[in-house]
N, CA, C and O atoms as CSV, one atom per row, in Angstrom:
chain,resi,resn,atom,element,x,y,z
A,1,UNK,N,N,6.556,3.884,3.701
A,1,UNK,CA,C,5.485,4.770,4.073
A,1,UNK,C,C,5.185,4.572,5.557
A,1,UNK,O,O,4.742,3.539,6.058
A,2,UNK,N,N,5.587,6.067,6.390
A,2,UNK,CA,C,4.788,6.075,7.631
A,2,UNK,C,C,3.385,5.442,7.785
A,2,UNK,O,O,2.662,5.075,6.858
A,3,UNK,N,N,3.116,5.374,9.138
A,3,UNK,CA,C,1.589,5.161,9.393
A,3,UNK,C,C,0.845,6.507,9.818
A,3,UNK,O,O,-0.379,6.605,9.729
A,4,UNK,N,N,1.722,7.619,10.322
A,4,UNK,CA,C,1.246,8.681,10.445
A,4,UNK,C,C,0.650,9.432,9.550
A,4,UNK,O,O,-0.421,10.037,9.561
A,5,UNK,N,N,2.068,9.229,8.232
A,5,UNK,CA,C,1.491,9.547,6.592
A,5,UNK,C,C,0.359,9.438,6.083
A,5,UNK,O,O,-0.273,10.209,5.360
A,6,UNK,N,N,0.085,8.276,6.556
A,6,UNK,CA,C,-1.618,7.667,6.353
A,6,UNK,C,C,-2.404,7.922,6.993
A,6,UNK,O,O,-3.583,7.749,6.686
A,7,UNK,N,N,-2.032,8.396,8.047
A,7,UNK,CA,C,-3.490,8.568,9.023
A,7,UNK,C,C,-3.808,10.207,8.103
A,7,UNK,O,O,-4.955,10.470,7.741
A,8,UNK,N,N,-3.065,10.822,7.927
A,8,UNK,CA,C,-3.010,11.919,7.450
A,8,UNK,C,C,-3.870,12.392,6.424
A,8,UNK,O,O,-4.466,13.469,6.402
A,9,UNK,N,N,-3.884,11.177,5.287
A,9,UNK,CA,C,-4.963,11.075,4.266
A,9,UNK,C,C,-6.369,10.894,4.205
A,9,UNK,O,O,-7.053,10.084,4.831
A,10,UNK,N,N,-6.690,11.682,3.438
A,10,UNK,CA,C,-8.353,11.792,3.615
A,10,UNK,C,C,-8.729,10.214,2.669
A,10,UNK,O,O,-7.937,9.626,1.931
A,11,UNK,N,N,-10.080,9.833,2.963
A,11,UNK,CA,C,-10.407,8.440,2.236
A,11,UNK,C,C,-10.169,8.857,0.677
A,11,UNK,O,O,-9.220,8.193,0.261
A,12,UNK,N,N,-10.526,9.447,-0.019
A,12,UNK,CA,C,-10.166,9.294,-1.156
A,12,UNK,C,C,-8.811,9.156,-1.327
A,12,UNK,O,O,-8.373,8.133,-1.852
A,13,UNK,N,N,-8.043,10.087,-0.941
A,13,UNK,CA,C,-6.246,9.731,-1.211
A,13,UNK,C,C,-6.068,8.294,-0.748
A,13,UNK,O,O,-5.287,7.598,-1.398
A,14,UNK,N,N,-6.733,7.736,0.355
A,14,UNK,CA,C,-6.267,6.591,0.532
A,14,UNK,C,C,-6.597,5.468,-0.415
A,14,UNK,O,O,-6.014,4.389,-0.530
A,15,UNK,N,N,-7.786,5.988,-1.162
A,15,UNK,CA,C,-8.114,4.933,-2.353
A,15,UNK,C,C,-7.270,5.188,-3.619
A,15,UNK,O,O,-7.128,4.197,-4.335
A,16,UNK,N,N,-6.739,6.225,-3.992
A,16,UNK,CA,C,-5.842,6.492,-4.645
A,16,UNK,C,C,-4.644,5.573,-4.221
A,16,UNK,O,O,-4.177,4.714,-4.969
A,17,UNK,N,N,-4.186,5.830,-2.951
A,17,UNK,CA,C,-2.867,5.182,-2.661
A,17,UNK,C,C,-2.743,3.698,-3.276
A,17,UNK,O,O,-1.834,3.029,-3.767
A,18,UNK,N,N,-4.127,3.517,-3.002
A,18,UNK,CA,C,-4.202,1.696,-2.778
A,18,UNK,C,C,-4.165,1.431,-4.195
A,18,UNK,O,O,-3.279,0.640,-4.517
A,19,UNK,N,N,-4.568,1.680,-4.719
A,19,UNK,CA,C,-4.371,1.663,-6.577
A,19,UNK,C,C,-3.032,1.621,-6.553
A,19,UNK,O,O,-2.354,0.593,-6.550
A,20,UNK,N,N,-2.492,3.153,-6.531
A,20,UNK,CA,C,-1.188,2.904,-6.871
A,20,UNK,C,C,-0.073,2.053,-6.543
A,20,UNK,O,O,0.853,1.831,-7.322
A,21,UNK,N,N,-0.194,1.490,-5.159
A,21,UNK,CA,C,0.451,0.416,-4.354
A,21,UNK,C,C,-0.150,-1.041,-5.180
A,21,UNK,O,O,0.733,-1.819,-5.544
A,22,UNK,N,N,-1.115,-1.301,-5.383
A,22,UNK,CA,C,-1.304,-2.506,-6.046
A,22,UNK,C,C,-1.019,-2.315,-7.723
A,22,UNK,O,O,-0.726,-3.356,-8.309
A,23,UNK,N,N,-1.064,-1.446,-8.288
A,23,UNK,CA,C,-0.165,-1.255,-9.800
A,23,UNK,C,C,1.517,-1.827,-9.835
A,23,UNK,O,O,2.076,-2.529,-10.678
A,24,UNK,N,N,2.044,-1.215,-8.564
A,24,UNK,CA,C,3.277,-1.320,-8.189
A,24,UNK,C,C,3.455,-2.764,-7.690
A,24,UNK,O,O,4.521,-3.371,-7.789
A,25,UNK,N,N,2.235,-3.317,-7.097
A,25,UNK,CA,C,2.601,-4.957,-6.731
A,25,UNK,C,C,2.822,-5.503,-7.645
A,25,UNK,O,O,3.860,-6.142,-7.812
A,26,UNK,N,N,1.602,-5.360,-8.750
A,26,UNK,CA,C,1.540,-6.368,-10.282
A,26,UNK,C,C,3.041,-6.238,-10.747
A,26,UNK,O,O,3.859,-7.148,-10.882
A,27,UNK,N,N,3.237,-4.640,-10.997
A,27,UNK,CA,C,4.865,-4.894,-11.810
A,27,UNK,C,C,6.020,-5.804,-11.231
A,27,UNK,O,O,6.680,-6.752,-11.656
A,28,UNK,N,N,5.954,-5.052,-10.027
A,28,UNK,CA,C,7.572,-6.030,-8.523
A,28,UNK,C,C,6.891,-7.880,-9.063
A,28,UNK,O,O,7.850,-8.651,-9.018
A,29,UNK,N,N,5.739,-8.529,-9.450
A,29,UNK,CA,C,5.583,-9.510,-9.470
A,29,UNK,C,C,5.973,-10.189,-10.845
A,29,UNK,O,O,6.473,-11.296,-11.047
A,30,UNK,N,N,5.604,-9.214,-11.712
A,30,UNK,CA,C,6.120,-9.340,-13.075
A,30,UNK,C,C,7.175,-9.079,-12.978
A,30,UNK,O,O,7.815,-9.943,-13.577
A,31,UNK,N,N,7.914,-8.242,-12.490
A,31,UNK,CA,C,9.250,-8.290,-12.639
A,31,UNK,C,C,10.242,-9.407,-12.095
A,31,UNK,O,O,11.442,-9.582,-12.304
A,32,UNK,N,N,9.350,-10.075,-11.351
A,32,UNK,CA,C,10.178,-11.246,-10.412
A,32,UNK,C,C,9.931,-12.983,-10.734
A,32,UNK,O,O,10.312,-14.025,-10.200
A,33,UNK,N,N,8.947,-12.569,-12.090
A,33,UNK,CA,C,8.454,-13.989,-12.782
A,33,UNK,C,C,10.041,-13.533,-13.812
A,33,UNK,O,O,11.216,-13.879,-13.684
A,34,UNK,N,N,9.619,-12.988,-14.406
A,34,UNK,CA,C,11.018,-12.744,-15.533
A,34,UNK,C,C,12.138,-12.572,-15.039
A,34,UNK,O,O,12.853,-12.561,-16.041
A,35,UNK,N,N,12.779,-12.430,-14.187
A,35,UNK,CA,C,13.857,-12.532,-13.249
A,35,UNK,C,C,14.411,-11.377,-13.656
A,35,UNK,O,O,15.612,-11.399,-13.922
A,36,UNK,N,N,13.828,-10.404,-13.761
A,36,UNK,CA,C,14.266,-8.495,-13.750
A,36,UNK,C,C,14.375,-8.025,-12.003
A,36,UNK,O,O,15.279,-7.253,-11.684
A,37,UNK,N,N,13.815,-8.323,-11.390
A,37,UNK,CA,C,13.805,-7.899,-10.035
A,37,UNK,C,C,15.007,-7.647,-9.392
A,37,UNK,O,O,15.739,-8.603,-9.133
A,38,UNK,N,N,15.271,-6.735,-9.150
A,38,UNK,CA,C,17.173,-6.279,-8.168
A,38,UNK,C,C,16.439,-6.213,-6.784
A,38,UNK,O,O,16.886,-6.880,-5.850
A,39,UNK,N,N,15.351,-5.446,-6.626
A,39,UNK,CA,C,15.198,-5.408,-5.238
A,39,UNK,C,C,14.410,-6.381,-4.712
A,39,UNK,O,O,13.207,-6.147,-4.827
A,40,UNK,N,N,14.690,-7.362,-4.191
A,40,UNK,CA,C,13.593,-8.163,-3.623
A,40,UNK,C,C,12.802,-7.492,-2.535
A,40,UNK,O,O,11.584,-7.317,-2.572
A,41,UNK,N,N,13.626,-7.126,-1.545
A,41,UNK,CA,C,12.733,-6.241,-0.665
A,41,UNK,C,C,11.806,-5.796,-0.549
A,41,UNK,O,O,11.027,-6.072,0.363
A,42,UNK,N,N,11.513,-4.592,-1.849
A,42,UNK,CA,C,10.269,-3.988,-2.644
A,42,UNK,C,C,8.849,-4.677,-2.118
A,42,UNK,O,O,7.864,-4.110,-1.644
A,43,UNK,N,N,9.056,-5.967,-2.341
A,43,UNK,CA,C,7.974,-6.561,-2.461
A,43,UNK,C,C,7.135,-6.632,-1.436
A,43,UNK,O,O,5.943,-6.331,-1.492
A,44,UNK,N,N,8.009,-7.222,0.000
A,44,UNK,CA,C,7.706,-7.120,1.102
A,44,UNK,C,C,7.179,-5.732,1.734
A,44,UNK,O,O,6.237,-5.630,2.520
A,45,UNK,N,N,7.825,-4.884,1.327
A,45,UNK,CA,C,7.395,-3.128,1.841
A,45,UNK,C,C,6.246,-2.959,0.912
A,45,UNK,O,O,5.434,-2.281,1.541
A,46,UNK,N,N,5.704,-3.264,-0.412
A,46,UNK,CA,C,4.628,-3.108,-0.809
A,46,UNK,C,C,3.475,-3.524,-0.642
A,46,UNK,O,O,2.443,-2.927,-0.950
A,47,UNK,N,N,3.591,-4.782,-0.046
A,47,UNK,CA,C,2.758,-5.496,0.520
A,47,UNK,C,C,2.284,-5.149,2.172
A,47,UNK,O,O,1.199,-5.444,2.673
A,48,UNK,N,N,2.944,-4.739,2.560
A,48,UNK,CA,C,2.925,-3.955,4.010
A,48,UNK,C,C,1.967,-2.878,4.051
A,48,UNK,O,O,0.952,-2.841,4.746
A,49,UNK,N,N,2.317,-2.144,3.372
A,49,UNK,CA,C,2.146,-0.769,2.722
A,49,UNK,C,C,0.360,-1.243,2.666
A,49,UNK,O,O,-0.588,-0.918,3.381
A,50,UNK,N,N,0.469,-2.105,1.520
A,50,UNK,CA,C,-1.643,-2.174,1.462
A,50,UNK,C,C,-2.022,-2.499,2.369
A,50,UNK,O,O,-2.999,-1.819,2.685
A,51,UNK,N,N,-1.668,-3.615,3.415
A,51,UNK,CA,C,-2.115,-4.025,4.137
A,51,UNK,C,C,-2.707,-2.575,5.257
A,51,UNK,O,O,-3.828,-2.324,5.698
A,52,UNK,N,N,-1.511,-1.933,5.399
A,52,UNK,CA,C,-1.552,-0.633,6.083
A,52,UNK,C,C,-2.713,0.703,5.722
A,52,UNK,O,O,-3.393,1.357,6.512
A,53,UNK,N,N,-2.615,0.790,4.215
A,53,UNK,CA,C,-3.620,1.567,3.744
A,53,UNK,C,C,-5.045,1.246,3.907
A,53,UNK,O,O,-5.985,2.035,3.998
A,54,UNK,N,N,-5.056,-0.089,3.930
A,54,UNK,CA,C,-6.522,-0.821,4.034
A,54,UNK,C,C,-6.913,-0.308,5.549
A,54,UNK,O,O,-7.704,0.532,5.979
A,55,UNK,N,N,-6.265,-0.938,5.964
A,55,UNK,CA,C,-6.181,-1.287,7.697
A,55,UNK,C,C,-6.945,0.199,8.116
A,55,UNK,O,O,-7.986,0.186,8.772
A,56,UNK,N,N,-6.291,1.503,7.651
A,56,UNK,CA,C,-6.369,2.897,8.208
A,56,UNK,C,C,-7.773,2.990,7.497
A,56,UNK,O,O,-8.804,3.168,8.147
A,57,UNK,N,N,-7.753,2.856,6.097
A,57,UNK,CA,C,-8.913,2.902,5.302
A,57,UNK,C,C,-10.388,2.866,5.931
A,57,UNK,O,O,-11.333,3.653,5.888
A,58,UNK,N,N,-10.135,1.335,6.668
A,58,UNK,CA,C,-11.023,0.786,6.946
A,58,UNK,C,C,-11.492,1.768,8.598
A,58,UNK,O,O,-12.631,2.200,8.771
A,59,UNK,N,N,-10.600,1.912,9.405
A,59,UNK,CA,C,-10.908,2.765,10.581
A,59,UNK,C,C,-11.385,3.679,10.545
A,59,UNK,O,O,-12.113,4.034,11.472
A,60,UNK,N,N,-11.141,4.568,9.279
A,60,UNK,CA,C,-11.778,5.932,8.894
A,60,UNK,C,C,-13.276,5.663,8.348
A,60,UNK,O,O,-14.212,6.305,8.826
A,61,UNK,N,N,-13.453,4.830,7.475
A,61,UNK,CA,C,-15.042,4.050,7.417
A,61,UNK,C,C,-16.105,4.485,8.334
A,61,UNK,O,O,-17.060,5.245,8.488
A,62,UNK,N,N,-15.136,3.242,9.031
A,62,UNK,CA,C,-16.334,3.175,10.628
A,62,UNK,C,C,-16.161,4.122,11.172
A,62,UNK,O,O,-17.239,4.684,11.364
A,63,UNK,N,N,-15.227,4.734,11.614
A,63,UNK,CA,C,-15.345,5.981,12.457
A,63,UNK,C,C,-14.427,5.980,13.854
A,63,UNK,O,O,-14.382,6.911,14.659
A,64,UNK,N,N,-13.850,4.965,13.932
A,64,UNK,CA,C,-13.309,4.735,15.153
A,64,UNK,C,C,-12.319,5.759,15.344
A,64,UNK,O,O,-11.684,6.191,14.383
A,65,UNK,N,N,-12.200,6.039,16.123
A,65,UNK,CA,C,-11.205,7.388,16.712
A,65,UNK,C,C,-9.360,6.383,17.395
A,65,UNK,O,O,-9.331,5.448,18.195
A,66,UNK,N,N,-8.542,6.828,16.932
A,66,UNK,CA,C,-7.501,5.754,17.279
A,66,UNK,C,C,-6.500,6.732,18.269
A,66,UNK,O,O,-5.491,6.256,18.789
């Protein structure tokens, strides 16, 4: 996921996103306790990803103009 993508989203989609990105963490984690996991990668880009949604989340909050 771009960062442009995100800037793009209104706060609710971005609270949507963030759900769905942390649904998707729990599984990549469950999947990597049981040793199902092929992509390790995943994990790292999902974790990015919230950090990112938050991050924008949070700018749109306050109001800051970027």
């Amino acid at each position: 996921m771009k960062a442009s993508d995100v800037h793009a989203m209104t706060a609710d989609q971005l609270d949507d996103e963030l759900v769905k990105l942390k649904k998707e963490q729990f599984n990549l984690r469950f999947q990597q306790a049981t040793g199902q996991l092929e992509n390790t990668s995943r994990v790292r880009q999902v974790r990015r990803d919230i950090a990112r949604v938050k991050s924008i989340a949070r700018i749109k909050r306050v109001g800051v103009k970027a």
